[in-house]
C-alpha positions as a Markdown table, in Angstrom:
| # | Residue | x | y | z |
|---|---|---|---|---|
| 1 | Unk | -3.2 | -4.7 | -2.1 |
| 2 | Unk | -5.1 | -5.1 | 1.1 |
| 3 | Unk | -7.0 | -2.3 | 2.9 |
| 4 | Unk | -7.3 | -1.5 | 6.4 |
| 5 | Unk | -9.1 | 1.0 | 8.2 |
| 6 | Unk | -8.2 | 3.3 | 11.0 |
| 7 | Unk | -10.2 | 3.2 | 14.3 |
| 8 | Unk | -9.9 | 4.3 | 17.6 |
| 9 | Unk | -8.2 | 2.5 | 20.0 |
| 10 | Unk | -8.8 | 3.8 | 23.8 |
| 11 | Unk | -7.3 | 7.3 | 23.3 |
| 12 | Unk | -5.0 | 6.4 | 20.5 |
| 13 | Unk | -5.8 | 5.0 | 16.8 |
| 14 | Unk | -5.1 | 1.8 | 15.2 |
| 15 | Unk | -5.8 | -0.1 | 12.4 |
| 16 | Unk | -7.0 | -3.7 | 11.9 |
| 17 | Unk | -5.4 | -6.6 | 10.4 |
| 18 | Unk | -7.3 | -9.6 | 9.4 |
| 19 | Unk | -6.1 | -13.2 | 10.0 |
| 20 | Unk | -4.8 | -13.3 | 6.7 |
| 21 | Unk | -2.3 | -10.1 | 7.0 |
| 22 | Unk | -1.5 | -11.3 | 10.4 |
| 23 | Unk | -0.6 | -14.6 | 8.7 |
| 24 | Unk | 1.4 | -13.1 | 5.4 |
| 25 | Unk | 3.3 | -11.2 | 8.7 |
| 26 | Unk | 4.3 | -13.9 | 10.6 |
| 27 | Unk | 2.4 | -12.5 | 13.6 |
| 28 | Unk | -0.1 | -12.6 | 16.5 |
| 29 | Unk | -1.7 | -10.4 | 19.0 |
| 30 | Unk | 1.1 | -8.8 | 20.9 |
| 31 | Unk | 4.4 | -9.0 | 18.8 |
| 32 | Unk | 5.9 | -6.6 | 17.4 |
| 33 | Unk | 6.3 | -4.9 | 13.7 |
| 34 | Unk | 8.8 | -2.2 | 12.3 |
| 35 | Unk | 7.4 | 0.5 | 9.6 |
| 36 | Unk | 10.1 | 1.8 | 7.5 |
| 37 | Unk | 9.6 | 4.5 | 5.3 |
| 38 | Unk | 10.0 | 4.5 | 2.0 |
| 39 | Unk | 10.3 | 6.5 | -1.4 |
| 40 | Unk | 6.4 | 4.6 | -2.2 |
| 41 | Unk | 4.9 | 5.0 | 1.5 |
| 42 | Unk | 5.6 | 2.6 | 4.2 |
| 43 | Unk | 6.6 | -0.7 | 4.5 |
| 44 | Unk | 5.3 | -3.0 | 7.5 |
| 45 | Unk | 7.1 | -6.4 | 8.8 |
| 46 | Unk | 7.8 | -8.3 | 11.7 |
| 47 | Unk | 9.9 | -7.0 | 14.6 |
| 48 | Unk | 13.3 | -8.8 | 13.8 |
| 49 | Unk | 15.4 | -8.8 | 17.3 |
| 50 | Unk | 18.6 | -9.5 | 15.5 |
| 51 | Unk | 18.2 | -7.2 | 12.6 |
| 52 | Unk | 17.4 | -4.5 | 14.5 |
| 53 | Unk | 20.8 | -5.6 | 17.0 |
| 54 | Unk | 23.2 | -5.3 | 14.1 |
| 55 | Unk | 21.6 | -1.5 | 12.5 |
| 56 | Unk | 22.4 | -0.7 | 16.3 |
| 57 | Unk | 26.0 | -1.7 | 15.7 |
| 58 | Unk | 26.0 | 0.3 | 12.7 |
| 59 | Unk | 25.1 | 3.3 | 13.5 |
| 60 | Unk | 27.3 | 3.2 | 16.4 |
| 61 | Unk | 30.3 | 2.2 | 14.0 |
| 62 | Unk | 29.1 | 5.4 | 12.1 |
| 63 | Unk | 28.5 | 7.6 | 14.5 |
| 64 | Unk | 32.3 | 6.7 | 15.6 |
| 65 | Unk | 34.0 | 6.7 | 12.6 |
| 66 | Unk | 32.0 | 9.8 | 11.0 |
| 67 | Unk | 34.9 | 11.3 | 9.7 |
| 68 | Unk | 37.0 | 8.8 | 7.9 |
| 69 | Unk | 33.6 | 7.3 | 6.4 |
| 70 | Unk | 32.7 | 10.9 | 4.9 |
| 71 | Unk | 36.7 | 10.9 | 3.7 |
| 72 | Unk | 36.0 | 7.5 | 2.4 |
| 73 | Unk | 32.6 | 8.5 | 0.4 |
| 74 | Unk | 34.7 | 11.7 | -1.2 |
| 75 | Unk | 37.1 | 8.8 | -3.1 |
């Protein structure tokens, strides 16, 4: 477990990462990282472009097809 801490950041707040975190992330200065929540917190990883492209295309498929996949889920 690694610890952070919270600091201002202009008028906002932010944490730090150290070089290492950064490194376990696969990022630098200036990408970007998704925070999913989870049943034990919060879960931090690098942006993926293409992953986040395809949930897109899922929730639209669901959002179409609402009613036959809550017809589907009753079976």
């Amino acid at each position: 477990m690694k610890k952070v801490k919270v600091t201002t950041v202009g008028n906002s707040v932010g944490i730090v990462l150290t070089a290492e975190v950064l490194a376990k992330l696969g990022v630098k200065k200036g990408d970007m990282l998704s925070l999913v929540e989870t049943p034990y917190g919060v879960t931090m990883t690098a942006f993926d472009e293409a992953f986040e492209e395809h949930m897109e295309a899922g929730r639209k498929v669901m959002a179409k097809h609402r009613d036959v996949l809550r017809e589907l889920a009753k079976r």
